[in-house]
VEXDREN-2710 file (C-alpha; in Angstrom, 1 decimal):
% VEXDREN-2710
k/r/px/py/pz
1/UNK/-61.9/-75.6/6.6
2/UNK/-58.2/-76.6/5.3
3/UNK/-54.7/-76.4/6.4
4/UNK/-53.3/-72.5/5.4
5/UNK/-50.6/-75.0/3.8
6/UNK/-52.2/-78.1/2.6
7/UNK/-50.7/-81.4/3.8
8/UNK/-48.4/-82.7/0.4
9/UNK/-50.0/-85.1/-1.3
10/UNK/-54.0/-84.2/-0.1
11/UNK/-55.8/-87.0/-0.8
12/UNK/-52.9/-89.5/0.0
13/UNK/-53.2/-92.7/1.6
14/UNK/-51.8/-93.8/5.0
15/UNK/-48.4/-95.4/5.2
16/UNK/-49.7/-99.0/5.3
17/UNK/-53.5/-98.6/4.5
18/UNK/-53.6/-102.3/6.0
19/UNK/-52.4/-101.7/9.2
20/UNK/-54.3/-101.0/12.5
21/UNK/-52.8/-97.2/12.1
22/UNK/-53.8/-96.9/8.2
23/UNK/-56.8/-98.4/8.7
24/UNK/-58.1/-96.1/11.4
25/UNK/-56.5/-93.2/9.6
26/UNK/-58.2/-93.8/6.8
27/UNK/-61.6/-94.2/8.4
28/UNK/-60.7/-90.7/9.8
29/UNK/-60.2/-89.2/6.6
30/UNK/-63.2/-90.6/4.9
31/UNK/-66.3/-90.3/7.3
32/UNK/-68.8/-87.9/6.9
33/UNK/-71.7/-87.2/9.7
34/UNK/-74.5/-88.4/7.3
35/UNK/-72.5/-92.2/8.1
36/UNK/-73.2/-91.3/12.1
37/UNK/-76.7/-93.2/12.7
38/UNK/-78.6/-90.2/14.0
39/UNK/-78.8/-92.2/17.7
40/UNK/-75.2/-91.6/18.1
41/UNK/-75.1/-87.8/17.0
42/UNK/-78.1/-87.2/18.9
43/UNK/-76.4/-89.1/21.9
44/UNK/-73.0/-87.2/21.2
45/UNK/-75.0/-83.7/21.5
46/UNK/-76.0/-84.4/24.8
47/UNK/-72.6/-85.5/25.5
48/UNK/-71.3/-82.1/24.4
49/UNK/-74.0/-80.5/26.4
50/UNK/-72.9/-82.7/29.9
51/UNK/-69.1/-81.3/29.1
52/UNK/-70.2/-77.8/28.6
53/UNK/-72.2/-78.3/32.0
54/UNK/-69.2/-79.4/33.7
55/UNK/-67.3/-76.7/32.4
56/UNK/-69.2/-74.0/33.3
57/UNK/-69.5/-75.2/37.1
58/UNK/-65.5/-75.9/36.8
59/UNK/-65.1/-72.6/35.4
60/UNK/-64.5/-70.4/39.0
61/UNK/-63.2/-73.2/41.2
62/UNK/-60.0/-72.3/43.2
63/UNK/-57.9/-74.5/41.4
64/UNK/-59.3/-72.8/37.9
65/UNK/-58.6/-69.4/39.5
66/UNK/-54.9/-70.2/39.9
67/UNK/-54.1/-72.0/36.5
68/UNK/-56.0/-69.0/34.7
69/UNK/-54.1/-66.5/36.7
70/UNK/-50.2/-68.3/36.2
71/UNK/-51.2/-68.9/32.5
72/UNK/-52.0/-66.0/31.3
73/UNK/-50.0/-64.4/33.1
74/UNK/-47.4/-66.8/31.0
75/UNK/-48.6/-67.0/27.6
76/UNK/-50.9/-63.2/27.8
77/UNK/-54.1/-63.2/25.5
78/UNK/-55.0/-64.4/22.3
79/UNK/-58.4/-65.1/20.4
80/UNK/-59.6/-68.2/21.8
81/UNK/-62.3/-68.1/24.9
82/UNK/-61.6/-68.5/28.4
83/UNK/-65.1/-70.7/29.2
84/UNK/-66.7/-68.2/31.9
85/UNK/-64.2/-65.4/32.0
86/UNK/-65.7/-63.1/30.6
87/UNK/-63.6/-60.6/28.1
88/UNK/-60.8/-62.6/29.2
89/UNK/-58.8/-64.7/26.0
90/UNK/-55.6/-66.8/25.6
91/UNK/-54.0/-68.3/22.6
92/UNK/-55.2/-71.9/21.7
93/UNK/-52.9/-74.0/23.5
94/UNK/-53.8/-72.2/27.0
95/UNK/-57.2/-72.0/26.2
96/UNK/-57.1/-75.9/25.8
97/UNK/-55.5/-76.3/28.6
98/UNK/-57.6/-74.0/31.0
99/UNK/-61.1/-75.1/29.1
100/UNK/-60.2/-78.9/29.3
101/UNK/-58.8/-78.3/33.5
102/UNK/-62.8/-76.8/33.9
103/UNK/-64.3/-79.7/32.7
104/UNK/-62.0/-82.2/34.6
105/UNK/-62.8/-79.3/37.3
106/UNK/-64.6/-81.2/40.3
107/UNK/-65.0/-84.5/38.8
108/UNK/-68.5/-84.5/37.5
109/UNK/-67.7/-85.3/33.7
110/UNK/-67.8/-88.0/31.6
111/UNK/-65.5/-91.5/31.4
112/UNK/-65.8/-94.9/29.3
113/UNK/-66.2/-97.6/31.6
114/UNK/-64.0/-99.9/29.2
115/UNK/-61.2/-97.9/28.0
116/UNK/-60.8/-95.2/30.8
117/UNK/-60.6/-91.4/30.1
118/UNK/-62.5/-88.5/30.1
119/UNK/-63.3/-87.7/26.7
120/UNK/-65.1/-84.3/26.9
121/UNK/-61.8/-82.8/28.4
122/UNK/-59.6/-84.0/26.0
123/UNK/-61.8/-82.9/22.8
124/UNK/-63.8/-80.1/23.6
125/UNK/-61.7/-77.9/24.3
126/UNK/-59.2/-78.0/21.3
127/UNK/-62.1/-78.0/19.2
128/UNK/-63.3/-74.5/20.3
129/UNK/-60.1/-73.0/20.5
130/UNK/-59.4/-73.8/16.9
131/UNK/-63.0/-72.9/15.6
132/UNK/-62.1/-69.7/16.9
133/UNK/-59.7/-68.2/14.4
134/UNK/-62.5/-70.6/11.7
135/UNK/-65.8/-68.6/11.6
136/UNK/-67.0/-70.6/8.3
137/UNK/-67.1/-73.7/10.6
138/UNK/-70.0/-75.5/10.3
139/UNK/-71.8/-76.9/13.9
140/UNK/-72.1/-80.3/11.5
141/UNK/-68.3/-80.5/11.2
142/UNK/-67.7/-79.4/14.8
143/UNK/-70.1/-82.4/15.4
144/UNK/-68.2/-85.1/13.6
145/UNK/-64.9/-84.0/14.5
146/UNK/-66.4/-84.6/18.2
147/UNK/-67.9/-88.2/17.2
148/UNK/-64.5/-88.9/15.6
149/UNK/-62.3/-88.3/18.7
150/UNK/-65.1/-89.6/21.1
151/UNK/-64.6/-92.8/18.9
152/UNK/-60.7/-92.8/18.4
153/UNK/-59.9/-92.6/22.5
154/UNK/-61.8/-95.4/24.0
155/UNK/-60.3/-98.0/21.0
156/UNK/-56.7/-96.6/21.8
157/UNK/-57.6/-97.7/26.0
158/UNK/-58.9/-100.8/24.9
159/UNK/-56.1/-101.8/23.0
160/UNK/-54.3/-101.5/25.8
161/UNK/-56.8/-103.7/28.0
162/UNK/-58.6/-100.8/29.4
163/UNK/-57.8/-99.6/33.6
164/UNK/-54.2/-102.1/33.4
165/UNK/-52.1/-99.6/32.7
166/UNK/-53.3/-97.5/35.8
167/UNK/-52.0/-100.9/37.6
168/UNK/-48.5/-99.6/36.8
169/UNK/-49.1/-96.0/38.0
170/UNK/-50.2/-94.7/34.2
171/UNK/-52.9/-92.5/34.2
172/UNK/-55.1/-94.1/31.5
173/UNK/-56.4/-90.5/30.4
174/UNK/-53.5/-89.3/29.5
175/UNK/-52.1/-92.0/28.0
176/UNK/-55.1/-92.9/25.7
177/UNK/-56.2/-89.1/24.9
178/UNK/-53.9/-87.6/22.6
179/UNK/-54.8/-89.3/19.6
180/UNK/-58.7/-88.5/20.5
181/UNK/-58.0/-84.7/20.4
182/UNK/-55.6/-85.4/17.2
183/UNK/-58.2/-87.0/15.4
184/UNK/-60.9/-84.5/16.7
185/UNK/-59.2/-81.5/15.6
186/UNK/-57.7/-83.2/12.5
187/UNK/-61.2/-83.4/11.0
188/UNK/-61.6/-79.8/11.3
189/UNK/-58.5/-79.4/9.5
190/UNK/-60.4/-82.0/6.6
191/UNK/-56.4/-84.2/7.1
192/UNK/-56.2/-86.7/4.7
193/UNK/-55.2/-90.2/5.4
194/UNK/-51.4/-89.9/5.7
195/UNK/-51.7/-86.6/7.9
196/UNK/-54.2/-88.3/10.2
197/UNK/-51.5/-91.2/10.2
198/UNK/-48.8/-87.9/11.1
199/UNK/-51.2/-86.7/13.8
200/UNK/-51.9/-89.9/15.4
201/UNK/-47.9/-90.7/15.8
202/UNK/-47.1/-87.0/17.0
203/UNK/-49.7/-87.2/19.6
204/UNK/-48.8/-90.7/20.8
205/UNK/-45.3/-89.7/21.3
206/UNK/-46.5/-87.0/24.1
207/UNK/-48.5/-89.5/26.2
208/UNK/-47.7/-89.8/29.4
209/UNK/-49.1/-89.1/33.0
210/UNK/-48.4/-90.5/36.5
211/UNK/-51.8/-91.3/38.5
212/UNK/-49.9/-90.3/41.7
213/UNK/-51.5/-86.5/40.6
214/UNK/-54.9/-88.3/42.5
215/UNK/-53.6/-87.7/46.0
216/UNK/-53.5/-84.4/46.6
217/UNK/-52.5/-82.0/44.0
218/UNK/-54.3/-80.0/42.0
219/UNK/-52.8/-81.2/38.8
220/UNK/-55.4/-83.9/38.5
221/UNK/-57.4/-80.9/37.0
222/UNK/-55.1/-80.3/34.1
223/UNK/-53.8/-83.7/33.2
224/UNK/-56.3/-84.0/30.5
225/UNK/-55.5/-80.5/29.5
226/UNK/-52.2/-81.2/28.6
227/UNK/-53.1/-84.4/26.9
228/UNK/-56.0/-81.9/24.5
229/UNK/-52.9/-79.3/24.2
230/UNK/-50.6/-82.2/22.5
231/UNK/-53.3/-83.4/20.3
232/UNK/-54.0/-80.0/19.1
233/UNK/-50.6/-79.3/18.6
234/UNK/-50.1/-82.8/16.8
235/UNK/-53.0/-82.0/14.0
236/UNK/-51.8/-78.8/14.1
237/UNK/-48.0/-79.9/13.0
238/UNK/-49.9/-82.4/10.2
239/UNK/-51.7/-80.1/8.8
240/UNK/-48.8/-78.2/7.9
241/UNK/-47.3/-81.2/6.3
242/UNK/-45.0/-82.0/9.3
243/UNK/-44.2/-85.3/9.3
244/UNK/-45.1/-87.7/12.5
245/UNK/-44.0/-91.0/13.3
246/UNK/-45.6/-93.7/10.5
247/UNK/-47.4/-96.7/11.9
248/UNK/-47.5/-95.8/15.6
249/UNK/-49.2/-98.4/16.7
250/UNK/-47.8/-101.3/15.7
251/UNK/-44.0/-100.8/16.1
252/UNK/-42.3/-103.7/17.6
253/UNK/-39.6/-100.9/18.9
254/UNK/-40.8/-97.8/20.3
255/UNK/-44.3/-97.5/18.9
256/UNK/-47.0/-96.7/21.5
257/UNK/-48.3/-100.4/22.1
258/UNK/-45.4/-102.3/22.2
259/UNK/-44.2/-99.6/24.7
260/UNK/-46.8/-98.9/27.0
261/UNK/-48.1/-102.5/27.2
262/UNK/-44.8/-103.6/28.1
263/UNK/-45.5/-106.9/31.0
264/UNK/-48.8/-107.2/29.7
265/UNK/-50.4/-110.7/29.5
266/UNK/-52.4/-110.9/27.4
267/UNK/-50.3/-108.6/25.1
268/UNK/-51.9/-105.3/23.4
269/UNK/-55.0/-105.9/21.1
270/UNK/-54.1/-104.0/18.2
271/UNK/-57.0/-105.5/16.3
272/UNK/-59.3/-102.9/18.9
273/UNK/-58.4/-99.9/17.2
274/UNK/-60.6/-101.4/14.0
275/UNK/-62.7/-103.7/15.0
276/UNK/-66.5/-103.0/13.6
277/UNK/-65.4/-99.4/13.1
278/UNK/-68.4/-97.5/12.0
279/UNK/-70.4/-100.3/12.9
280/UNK/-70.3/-100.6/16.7
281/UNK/-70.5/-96.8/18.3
282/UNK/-68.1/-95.9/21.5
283/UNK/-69.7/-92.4/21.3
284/UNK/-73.0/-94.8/22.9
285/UNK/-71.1/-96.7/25.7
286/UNK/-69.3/-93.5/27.2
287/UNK/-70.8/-92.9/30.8
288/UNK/-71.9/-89.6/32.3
289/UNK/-71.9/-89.3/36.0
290/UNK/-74.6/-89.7/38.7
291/UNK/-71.6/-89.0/41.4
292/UNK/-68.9/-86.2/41.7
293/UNK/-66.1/-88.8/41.7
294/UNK/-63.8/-91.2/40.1
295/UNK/-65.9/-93.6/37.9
296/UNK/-64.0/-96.3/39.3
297/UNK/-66.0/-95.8/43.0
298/UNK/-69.3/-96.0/41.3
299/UNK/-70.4/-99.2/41.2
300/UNK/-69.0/-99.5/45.2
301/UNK/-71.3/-96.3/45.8
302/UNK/-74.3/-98.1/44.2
303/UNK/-73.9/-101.4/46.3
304/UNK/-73.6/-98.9/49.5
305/UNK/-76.7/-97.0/48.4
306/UNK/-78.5/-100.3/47.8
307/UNK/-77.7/-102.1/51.0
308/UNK/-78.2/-98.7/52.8
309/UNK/-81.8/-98.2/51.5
310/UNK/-82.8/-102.0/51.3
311/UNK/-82.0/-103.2/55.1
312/UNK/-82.4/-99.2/56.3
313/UNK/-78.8/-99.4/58.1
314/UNK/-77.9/-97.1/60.5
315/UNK/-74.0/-95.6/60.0
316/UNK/-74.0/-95.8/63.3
317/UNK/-74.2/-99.5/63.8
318/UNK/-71.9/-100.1/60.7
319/UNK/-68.7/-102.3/62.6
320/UNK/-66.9/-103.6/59.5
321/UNK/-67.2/-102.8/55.4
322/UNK/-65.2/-104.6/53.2
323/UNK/-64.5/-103.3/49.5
324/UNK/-63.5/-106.6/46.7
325/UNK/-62.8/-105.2/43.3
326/UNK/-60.3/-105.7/39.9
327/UNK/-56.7/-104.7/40.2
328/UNK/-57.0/-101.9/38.3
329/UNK/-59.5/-100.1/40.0
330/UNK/-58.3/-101.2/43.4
331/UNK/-55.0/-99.3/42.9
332/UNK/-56.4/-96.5/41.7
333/UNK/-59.0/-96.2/44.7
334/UNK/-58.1/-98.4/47.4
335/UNK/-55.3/-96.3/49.4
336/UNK/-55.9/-96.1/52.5
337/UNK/-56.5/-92.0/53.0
338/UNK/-55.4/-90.1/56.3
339/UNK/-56.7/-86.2/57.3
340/UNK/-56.5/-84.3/55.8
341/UNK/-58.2/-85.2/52.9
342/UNK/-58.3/-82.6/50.4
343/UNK/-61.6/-82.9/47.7
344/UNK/-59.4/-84.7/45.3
345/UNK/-58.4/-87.4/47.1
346/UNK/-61.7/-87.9/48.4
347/UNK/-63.3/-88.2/45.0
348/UNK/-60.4/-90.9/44.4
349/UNK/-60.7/-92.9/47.3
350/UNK/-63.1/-95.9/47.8
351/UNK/-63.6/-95.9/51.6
352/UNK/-64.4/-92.2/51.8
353/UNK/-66.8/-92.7/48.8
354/UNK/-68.7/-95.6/50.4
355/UNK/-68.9/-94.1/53.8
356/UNK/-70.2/-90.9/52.7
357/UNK/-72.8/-92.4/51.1
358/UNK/-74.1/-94.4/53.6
359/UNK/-74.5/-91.4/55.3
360/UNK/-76.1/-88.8/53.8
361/UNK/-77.3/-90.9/51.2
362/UNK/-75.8/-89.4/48.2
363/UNK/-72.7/-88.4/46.5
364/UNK/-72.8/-85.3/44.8
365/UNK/-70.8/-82.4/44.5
366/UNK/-71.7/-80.9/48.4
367/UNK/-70.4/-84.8/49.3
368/UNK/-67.0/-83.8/48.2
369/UNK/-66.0/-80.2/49.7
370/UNK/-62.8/-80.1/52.2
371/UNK/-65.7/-79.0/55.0
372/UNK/-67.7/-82.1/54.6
373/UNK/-64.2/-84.6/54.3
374/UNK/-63.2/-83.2/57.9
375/UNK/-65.8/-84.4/59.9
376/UNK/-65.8/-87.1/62.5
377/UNK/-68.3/-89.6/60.9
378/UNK/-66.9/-90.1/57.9
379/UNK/-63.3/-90.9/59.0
380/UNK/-65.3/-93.4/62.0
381/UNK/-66.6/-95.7/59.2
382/UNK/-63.3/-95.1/57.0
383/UNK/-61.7/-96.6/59.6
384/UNK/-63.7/-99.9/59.9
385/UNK/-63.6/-100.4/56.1
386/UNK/-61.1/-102.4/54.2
387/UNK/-60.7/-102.6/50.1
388/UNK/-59.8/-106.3/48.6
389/UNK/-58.4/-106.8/45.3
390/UNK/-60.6/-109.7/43.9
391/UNK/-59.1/-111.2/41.2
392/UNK/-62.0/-112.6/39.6
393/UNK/-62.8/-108.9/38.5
394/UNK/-60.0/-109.1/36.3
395/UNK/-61.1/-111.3/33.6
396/UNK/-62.6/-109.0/30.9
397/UNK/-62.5/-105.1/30.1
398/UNK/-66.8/-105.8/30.7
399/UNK/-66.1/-106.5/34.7
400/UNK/-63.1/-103.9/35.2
401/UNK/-65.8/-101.5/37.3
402/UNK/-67.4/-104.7/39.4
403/UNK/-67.3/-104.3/42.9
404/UNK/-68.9/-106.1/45.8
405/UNK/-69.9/-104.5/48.9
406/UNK/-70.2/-106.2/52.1
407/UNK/-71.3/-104.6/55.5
408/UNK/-70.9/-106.3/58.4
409/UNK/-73.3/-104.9/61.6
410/UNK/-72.8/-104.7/65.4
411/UNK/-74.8/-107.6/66.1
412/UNK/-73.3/-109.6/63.4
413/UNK/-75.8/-109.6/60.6
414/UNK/-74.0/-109.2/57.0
415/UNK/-75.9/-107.3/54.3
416/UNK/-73.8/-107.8/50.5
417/UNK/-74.1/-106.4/47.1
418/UNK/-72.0/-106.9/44.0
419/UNK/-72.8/-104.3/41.3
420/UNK/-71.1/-104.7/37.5
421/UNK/-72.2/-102.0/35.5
422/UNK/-72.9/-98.9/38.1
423/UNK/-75.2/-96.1/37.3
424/UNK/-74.2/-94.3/33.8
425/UNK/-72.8/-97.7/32.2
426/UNK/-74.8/-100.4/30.0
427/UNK/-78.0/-100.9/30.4
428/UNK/-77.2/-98.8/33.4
429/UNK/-76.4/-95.4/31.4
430/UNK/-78.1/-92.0/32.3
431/UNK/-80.8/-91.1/29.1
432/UNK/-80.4/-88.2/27.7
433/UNK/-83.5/-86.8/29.2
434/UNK/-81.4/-87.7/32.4
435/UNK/-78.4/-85.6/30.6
436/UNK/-80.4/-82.7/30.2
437/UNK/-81.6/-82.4/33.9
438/UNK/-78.2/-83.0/35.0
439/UNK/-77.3/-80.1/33.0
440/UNK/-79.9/-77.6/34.5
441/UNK/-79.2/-78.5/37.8
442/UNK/-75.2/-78.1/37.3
443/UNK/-75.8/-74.6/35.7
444/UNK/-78.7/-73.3/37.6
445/UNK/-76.4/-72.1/40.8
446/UNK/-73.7/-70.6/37.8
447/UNK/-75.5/-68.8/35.3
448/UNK/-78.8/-67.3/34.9
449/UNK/-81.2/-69.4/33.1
450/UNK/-82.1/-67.6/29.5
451/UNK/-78.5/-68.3/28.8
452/UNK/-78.7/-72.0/29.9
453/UNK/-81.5/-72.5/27.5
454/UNK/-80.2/-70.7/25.0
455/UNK/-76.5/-72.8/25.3
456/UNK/-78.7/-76.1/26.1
457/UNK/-80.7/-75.4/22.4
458/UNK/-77.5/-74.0/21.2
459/UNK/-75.7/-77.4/22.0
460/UNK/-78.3/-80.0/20.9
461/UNK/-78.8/-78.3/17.4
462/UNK/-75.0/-78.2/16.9
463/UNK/-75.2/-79.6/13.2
464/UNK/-78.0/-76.8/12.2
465/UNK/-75.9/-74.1/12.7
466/UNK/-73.9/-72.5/9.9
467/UNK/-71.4/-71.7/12.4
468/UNK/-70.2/-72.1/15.7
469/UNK/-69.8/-68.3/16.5
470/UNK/-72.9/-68.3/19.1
471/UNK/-71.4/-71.4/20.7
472/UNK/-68.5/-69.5/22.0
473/UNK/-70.1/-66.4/22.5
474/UNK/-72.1/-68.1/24.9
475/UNK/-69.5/-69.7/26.6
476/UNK/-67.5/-66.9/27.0
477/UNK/-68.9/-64.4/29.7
478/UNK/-68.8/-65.0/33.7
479/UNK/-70.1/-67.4/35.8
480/UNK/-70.7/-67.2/39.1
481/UNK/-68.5/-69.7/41.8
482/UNK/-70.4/-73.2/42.5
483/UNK/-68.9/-72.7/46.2
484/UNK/-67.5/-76.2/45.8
END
């Protein structure tokens, strides 16, 4: 698939091949999916499939009902699928946006533990909406274009030393995703080099995003969205030989490191863009989730789990829990909440997370409803729990999710755990058998199950298909509501 108008000078090489933004440019014009050991294509299937799961359970939330109803409304229809709606179309952009605020929906999808953001929502999305008007796509290119941006996002948030920028009120999603969806949907548009090097500098110049969307608004949902819109539009610009800015990352004045990592100490790490590219795999190390919330509560919500099952505590006898973590994570989850609590700010909030473990023993979707964060016990143990900043956490984008955990009983016995890589990360990390029956039970209340198979075999033989036609079609028609 090309540009309608290709890119002057196809074939042409970055700016300054040498440089961190060449250089990855350059690896984005040249990789083909036969380079992708088959672990990490079959491991970025399953990743697909886990955002297509999310989707579809995202799909008929209330929050999805309103941004579907104001945007079309806005923008009218088009020819790209609204995921679960049915008959009901947009044009690409709003389809991005809708698509990727499904996935983000109740926060069940995917995040990389070391350079934070949710990478399904960002690519996904902007990839179906432009196979849409591109029949002759192949599921093999729709495959790489994925790998490409699931590789392309974490660097970018590593460069900028992972969860710090969410210390100065960035959300690190938004921030780090645009050049992920650029460079996703740039490979379906085959950029060369130098257009990869437009795309990458027209999507970094849209990043922004202010984590105070985690308290109660229902913006959260679409943050990523409008990060996937601005990559889309960013290849889309490139491909039509529309210039971006050149060398975006390594600007001394007003390029996207020196900018965004202004105070830090250590200073940005360009050389993280590059580093073992198409060697070392980011597609691997990207998490799923065991838990309907933040990825920065789960290792706190495994230490709880642990102590709770190990010493058999009773809630009831809990008098004290203290929370010690990295900076990072600790001002992103630490507030201290009050009631109401709407679903949001309970999945971003690190007492109500612990606490509602410890008491029913798990934190999945049901964990996180407005009923469930109104009732009595809950706000009891809130109450007697206090979150620490630690800053031995801090040293090393491998430790920014460690937490420790210590409960304090009535009689004065102390129970403590300190967890580093929670469920979904490292050698921690969900299989992909584990993938799949996450899948089927997030789809099972939603849809009825000969299309789940047929999406779930649909999904995991992407790069057999001639086309990714059935993809969509199967995507398209209703869902029922999760009653979440």
């Amino acid at each position: 698939m090309h540009a309608t108008t290709p890119h002057p000078g196809r074939g042409s090489a970055a700016s300054d091949p040498t440089g961190p933004t060449g250089r990855l440019a350059t690896w984005l014009a040249t990789t083909t999916l036969d380079e992708v050991p088959e672990p990490v294509r079959e491991r970025a299937r399953h990743l697909l499939l886990d955002g297509v799961g999310c989707a579809l359970v995202g799909a008929r939330l209330p929050t999805s009902k309103v941004a579907v109803e104001a945007l079309t409304a806005l923008d009218g229809t088009g020819d790209a699928a609204i995921i679960g709606w049915g008959g009901l179309t947009a044009g690409p952009l709003t389809a991005t946006m809708l698509n990727s605020g499904f996935i983000q929906g109740f926060e069940l999808d995917d995040y990389h533990p070391f350079g934070p953001l949710h990478s399904n929502a960002l690519i996904l999305p902007p990839l179906l909406a432009t196979a849409a008007r591109h029949p002759d796509l192949t599921g093999a290119r729709f495959l790489l274009a994925a790998i490409l941006g699931y590789e392309v996002g974490p660097r970018v948030g590593m460069a900028l030393h992972g969860s710090d920028i969410m210390i100065r009120g960035w959300h690190s999603g938004t921030v780090f995703g645009g050049p992920a969806a650029a460079a996703a949907v740039g490979c379906l548009y085959e950029l060369d080099a130098a257009a990869f090097e437009d795309a990458l500098g027209m999507a970094c110049t849209q990043a922004g995003g202010l984590m105070s969307v985690q308290f109660e608004s229902m913006v959260k949902r679409m943050h990523h969205g409008f990060t996937a819109r601005n990559g889309l539009v960013a290849a889309a610009l490139a491909a039509q030989g529309y210039i971006g800015i050149k060398r975006v990352f390594e600007r001394d004045y007003g390029g996207f490191l020196s900018t965004f990592g202004q105070g830090q100490d250590p200073a940005p790490d360009p050389a993280c863009l590059t580093a073992d590219l198409g060697d070392v795999w980011e597609t691997t190390r990207i998490a799923v989730k065991p838990y309907a919330a933040c990825g920065g509560m789960h290792a706190a919500m495994d230490a709880a789990l642990r102590l709770r099952d190990e010493h058999r505590i009773d809630p009831s006898e809990i008098n004290g829990i203290r929370i010690d973590l990295a900076q990072g994570m600790y001002e992103k989850c630490g507030w201290t909440a009050s009631r109401p609590l709407e679903p949001i700010g309970a999945q971003m909030n690190l007492a109500y997370g612990v606490a509602v473990v410890l008491l029913d023993g798990a934190g999945l979707p049901e964990q996180f409803t407005a009923e469930r964060a109104s009732r009595d016990d809950v706000w009891r143990l809130m109450a007697r729990t206090g979150t620490h900043h630690d800053p031995a956490y801090d040293k090393g984008l491998d430790r920014q999710l460690a937490t420790r955990v210590r409960i304090t009983l009535d009689d004065g016995t102390v129970h403590e755990a300190e967890v580093v890589h929670p469920r979904g990360v490292g050698e921690n990390q969900l299989t992909n058998a584990e993938i799949v029956d996450k899948y089927r039970a997030l789809t099972r209340p939603v849809i009825d199950p000969a299309r789940a198979a047929a999406l779930e075999e649909t999904v995991l033989g992407l790069d057999g298909l001639p086309g990714v036609t059935p993809l969509i079609e199967l995507l398209r028609p209703g869902v029922a509501e999760a009653g979440l």
